[in-house]
N, C-alpha and C positions, 0 to 999 in steps of 0.2 A: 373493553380492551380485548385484542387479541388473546387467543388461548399459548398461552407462553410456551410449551411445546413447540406447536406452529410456529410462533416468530425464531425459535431456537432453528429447526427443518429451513424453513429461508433463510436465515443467517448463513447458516452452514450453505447452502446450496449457490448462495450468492458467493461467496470465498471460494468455495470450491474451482470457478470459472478463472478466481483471478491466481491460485497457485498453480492449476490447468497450463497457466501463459507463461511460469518459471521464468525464472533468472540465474543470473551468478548468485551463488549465497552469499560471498562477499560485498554484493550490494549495500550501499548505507540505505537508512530506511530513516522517516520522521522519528522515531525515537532513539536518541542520543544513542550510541557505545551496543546500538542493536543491528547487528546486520541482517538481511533475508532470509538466510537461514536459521540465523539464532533465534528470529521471531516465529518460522514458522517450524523451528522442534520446539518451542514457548506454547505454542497453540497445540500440538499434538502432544508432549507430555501432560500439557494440562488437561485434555478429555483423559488419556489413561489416569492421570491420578482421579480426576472426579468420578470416572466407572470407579475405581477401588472404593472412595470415598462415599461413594453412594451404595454400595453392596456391600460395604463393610469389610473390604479385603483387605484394607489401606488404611494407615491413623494417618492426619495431617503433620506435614512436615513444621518442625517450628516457627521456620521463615521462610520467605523465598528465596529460591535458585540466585545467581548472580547470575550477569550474563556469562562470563567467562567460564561460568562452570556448566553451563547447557551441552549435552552431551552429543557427540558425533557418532555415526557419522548423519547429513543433515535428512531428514523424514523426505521421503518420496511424496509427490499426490497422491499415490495411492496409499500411504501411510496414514494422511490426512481424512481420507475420505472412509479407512475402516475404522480409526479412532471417533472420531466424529459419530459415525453410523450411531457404533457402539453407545456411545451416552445419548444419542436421541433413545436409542431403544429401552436405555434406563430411566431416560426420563418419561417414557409411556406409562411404567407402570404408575398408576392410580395414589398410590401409599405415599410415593414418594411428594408429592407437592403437600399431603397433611405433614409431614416430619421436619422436624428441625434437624441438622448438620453442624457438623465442629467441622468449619474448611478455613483455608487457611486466610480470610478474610473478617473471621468472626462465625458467631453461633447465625445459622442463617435457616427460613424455612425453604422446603423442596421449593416453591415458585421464585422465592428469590434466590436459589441458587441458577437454577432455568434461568432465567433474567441475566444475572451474572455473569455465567455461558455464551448468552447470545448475545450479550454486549464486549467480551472479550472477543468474539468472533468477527465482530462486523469495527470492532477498532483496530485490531490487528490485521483484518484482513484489508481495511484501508489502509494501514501502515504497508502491508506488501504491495498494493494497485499501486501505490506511488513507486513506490524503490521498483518496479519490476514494470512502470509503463504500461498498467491494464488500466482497464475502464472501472470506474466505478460506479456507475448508472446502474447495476441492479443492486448496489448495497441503498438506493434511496429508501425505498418503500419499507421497507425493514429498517433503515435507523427513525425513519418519519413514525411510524407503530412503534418503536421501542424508544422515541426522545421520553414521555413522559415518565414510564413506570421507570426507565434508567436512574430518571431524578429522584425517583423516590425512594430506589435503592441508594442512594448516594446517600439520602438524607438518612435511612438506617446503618449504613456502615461506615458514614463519615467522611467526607469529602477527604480531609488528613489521613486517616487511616488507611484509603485506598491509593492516594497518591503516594504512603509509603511503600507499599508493595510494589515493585516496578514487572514490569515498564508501562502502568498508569502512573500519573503526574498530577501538579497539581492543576485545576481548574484552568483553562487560557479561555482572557475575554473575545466573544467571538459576538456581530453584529448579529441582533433579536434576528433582523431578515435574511439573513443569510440562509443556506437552503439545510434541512435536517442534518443531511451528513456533516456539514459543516459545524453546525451547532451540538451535534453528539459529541464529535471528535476532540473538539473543544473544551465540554466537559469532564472529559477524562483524560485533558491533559495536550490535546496536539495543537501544534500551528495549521490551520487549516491551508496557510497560503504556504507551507513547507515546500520546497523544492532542491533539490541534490546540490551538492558544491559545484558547481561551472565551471571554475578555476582547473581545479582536478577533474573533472568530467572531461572538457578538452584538450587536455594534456593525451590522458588516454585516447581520445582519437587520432593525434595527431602522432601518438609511438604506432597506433591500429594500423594506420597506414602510410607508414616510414619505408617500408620495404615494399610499395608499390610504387615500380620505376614509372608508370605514367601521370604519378601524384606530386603537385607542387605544393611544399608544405610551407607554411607562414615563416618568412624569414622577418616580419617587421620593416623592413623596407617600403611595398605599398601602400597607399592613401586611397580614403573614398570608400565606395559598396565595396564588403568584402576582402576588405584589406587585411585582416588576419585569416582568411576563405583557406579550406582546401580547395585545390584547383584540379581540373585533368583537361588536357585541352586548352588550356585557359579558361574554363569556367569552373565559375564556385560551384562547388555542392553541397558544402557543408561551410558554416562558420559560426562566430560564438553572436548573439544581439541582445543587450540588457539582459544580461545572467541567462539567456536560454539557447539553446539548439536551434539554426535557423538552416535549415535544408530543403532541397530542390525537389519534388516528389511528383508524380503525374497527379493532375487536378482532382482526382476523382480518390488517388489515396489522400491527398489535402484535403477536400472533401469531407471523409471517412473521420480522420486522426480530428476536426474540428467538431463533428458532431456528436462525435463520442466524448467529449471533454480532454482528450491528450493531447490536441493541439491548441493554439491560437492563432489569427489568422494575420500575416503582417501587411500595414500596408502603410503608404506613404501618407502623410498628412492633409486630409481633406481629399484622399483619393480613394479608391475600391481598393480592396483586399487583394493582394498578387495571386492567382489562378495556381502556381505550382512553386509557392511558397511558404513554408509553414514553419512555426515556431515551438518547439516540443521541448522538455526537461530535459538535461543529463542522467535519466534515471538507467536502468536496466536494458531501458530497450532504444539506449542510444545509439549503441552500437549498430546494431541491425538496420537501423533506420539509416544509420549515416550509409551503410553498406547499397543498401537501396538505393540512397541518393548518390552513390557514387556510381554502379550502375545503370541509372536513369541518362544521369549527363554522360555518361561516357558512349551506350547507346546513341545518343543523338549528335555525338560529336562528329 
């Protein structure tokens, strides 16, 4: 097995790229009544409390935080990335993987708190890839090195006991073959096929661009492709297709958003994939994208 250190340094490093890409804090995120920011000042109070709790500055709190009571205003990246530093550097020292800890999961030793750590990292920071529309292609290799020892932290601090401490949950069944991330996320609790409200997701595009006099917005009168469509010119750019995001984007950001894993590619039944059309979440960075694809069509009109 990996030196638990090491997988904690990529963990971190991997998260770091996707709080790097920001969002609204108000973003929902897969974990119920947790928005964007409330999960990631959840991630950065929690390295400040474990530097305390590993240096001995800090006794464990008796429960945890609610969400409502996480404190504002919401942690910067760069908050992230000096908190973080901070307890890789704790956990370098030697002493600490021989000692046991009182944290607030149970009596645990230095390597399964590391563990712990890097597994709070790389499921929280999946929980922001999705609310915030980043990639999450470099959390593989780090959840793939950290599915087994996870499990066996589970099996020491009790699959119950951790799913009471939120925002882990409990256990969701997820296919043996499904790819590591999928099967980590799982075990502590996420839907791996989670994706945003669509309902409200297009609501908000459609107040985004209310007040752009070249925009026709879905009155429910037309039938057919893009009958609910924002329009400019009369072509869609944007509109909603089986729960997701369906927008016009040059072939090559289609391209991009499909190989990355944030998009999917639409295409007619028994036909090729449409070239500059692409299916993406209501997450965070719908906005943006719809904005893109309102400027793409309007360019070409």
């Amino acid at each position: 097995m990996p030196d638990p250190r090491d997988l904690f340094r990529s963990a971190v490093t991997a998260v770091t790229a996707v709080v790097d890409a920001g969002t609204d804090p108000d973003t929902e995120t897969p974990c119920s009544s947790w928005t964007y920011g409330l999960l990631l000042d959840h991630l950065v109070s929690g390295d400040r409390l474990f530097v305390g709790l590993l240096t001995g500055t800090m006794s464990p709190p008796s429960s945890p935080r609610a969400a409502g009571a996480l404190a504002e205003p919401v942690p910067s990246p760069a908050d992230y990335r000096t908190w973080s530093s901070r307890l890789a550097d704790v956990f370098d020292d030697t002493e600490i993987t021989a000692r046991e800890f009182q944290v607030p999961a149970g009596r645990l030793r230095g390597d399964q708190v590391i563990m712990l750590r890097s597994v709070e990292h790389v499921l929280h920071g999946w929980d922001l890839a999705k609310a915030a529309g980043a990639p999450t292609l470099d959390l593989a290799p780090v959840a793939a090195a950290l599915e087994e020892p996870a499990r066996h932290l589970l099996a020491a601090v009790g699959a119950q006991a951790l799913g009471e401490r939120r925002p882990f949950a409990a256990p969701v069944p997820v296919d043996p073959t499904a790819s590591a991330v999928d099967r980590l996320v799982g075990a502590f609790g996420r839907d791996p096929g989670w994706s945003p409200d669509p309902v409200a997701g297009y609501a908000r595009l459609v107040e985004q661009f209310a007040g752009h006099g070249d925009v026709e917005l879905p009155d429910g009168t037309r039938r057919g492709f893009g009958a609910d469509g924002l329009r400019t010119d009369g072509q869609v750019f944007a509109c909603t297709h089986r729960g997701r995001l369906m927008i016009k984007l040059p072939a090559a950001e289609v391209d991009r958003l499909i190989r990355t894993g944030l998009g999917a590619p639409l295409a007619k039944p028994g036909q090729r994939p449409m070239r500059e059309w692409v299916l993406v979440p209501f997450d965070g960075a719908a906005s943006t994208r719809a904005d893109q694809a309102y400027g793409f069509v309007s360019a070409r009109g």
